[in-house]
Steps between C-alpha positions, in 0.01 A plus 500: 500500500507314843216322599390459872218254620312618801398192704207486776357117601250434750412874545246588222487842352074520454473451875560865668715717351824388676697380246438770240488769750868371677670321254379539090444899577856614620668179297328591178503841592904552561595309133231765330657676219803259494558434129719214610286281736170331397281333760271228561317370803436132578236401788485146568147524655344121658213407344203574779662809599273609191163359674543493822281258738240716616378729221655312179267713226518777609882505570607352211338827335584760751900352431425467113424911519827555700722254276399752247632801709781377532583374106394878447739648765808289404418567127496851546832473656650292204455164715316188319319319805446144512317319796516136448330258758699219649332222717624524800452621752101422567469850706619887576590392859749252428721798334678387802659160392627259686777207382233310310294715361842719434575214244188436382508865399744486312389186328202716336698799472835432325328401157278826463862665609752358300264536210495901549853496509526322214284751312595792664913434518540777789818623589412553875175396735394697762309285755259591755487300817669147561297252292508736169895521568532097569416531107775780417726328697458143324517728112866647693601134549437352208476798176779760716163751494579727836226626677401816759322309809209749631487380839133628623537365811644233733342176333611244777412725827168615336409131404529469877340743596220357292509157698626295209781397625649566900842622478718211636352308146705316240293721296614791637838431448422397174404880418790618673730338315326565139494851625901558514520296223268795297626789691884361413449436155309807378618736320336742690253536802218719592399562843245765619659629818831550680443291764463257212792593356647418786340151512566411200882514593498320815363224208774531224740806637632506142141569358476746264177711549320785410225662775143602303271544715130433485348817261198713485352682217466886654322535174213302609492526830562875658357694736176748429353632789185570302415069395644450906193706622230345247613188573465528891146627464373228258629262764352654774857575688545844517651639843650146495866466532530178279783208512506268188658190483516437125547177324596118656612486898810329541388188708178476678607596819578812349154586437430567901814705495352743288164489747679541821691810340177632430427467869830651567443833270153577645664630806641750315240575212173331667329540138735280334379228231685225383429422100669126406445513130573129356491387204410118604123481635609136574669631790245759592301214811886463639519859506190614669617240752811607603363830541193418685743279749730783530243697643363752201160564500284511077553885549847503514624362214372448140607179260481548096645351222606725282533287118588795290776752489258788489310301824887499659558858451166617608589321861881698462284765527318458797790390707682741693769281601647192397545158644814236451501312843623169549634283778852372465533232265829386301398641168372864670916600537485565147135591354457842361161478441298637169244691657773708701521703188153475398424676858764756427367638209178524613604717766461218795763544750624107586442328820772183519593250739897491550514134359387620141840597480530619147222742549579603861865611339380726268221674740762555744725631250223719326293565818185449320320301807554332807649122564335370786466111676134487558610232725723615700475743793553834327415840622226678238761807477565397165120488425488858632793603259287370206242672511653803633769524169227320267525768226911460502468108495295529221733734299800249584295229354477669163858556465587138596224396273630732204903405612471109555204368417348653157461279214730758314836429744466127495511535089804685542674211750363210290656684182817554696532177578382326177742718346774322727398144454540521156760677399705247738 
């Protein structure tokens, strides 16, 4: 039997659902009734990511709940879980590391690590994002343990983005150059678009790579036109034609973006709404001012935070389309983001910018909603189009949903290509 270690560090499973939801659930998922592979998930998690600053109490208990879901989920699967905390670093917003505190990460995490694999002996790790697979590629070095790098996203542009470092940095380049060093010496990479793909081999053009893209359940989140109408009357937006921007924006300048495109879509549908449903109130004063200076009035828009999945889908259902705008950054060539598919199969026809180019492919390809630069000078014929073939964009988004997206094809890929990796 062949044992593979699942690796996440810095990004915490019993905050959100992201990492069961994108990673354990099609991972776990894919190696399900495979006699010959056994499992086991290690999450390096720094200590006060279990407190937090403002709220320690009560998020210490709200995570203890959820570090329970999780041990349930993976054991269910046939996974043993183990979240061990390591020191460093202090907190969640320095998952974007620079030199330093790159090093002083792995100070505080190699112990907890090599420990595992001492215990577990895996033949193969499967890391998510570029600190966990710093780890996988030191056990590659040193034991001969390959390892599958799950990229996630582009670490070094995104840490820009994020002001940590500018992009002319010695820290920069010191990301850049780790990252072909990872990408070179996996035994496998996983990127979640084809621009990506692409990416990835202006990097290493020898990379060998696998394209999985970000999943949705269709199980738990579908369409029914029966909950849609409840929930638009309990919320008061009935007659409303509704535009939700669901989850994180990608930089805060992108938060006006989605307020002037509000501006933008009245012309056509003057009883439009916008809905931003985020799941940090920390960033809900930013928010209402970005709006407010882009010109939106308190009846135009309306800012929750949804902290459930239930709470999530119940705001699914009250959209009636779906937003994924962003201005051009380095990172956006790539991202193919989750909620694409979560607005899919809810029946949420997608409304992109052109620089989300991973997204922006597939509605193109699929014609499941329009790709428009709220920014730039663009007729509102495509607008028009929208709303006029609605009921077909819709329909296109539930076959790209079921084809793509659903939990059930990414199983199949990962299996397909853990099946590779090891047999070689």
């Amino acid at each position: 039997m062949k044992k593979i270690l699942l690796l996440t560090a810095l990004e915490v499973p019993f905050r959100g659902n992201l990492i069961t939801g994108q990673f354990l659930a099609p991972v776990l998922g894919a190696g399900k009734n495979e006699d010959k592979i056994q499992f086991r998930y290690l999450s390096l998690a720094p200590l006060l990511f279990y407190t937090g600053r403002r709220r320690p109490f009560q998020t210490y208990l709200a995570g203890k709940h959820q570090r329970a879901e999780v041990r349930r989920f993976t054991r269910e699967q046939g996974c043993r879980t183990d979240i061990w905390p390591i020191l460093f670093p202090f907190f969640p917003r320095d998952f974007n590391l620079t030199r330093l505190k790159y090093f002083l990460y792995l100070a505080s995490a190699l112990g907890p690590f090599l420990a595992c694999l001492l215990l577990c002996r895996p033949a193969l790790v499967i890391a998510r994002s570029y600190p966990a697979a710093s780890l996988a590629r030191l056990a590659k070095k040193y034991f001969g343990i390959p390892y599958v790098f799950d990229l996630r996203g582009m670490y070094p542009e995104e840490s820009v983005n994020a002001g940590i470092f500018p992009a002319d940095s010695p820290d920069y380049r010191f990301w850049k150059k780790l990252e072909r060093q990872l990408v070179s010496q996996a035994a496998l990479n996983m990127v979640v678009s084809e621009p990506f793909a692409e990416h990835l081999k202006g990097i290493y053009p020898q990379a060998p790579l696998s394209v999985i893209p970000c999943c949705v359940d269709t199980n738990a989140i579908n369409f029914d036109p029966a909950l849609r109408e409840a929930a638009k009357m309990r919320h008061g937006l009935k007659g409303r034609f509704v535009l939700l921007h669901l989850g994180s924006f990608g930089t805060p300048g992108d938060r006006s973006l989605a307020a002037e495109y509000l501006l933008r879509f009245k012309k056509v549908r003057p009883d439009a709404f916008l809905v931003v449903a985020s799941g940090t109130p920390a960033f809900s004063p930013s928010i209402h001012q970005a709006f407010r200076t882009a010109g939106l009035k308190e009846g135009d828009y309306l800012l929750i935070n949804p902290s459930s999945p239930e709470q999530v889908s119940e705001w699914l259902a009250v959209g009636d389309a779906g937003l994924i705008l962003e201005r051009r950054r380095a990172n956006t060539k790539v991202c193919l983001s989750v909620k694409l598919g979560e607005y899919l199969a809810a029946g949420l026809p997608v409304i992109c910018t052109p620089f989300v180019e991973g997204a922006a492919r597939l509605v193109r390809q699929y014609d499941c909603g329009l790709v428009v630069d709220p920014d730039g000078d663009e007729p509102l014929d495509k607008e028009n189009r929208f709303l006029k073939d609605y009921q077909m964009l819709r329909d296109n988004g539930f076959k790209l949903a079921e084809e793509v997206l659903s939990l059930g094809h990414c199983r199949r890929l990962w299996r397909q290509a853990l099946s590779e990796v090891l047999r070689t």
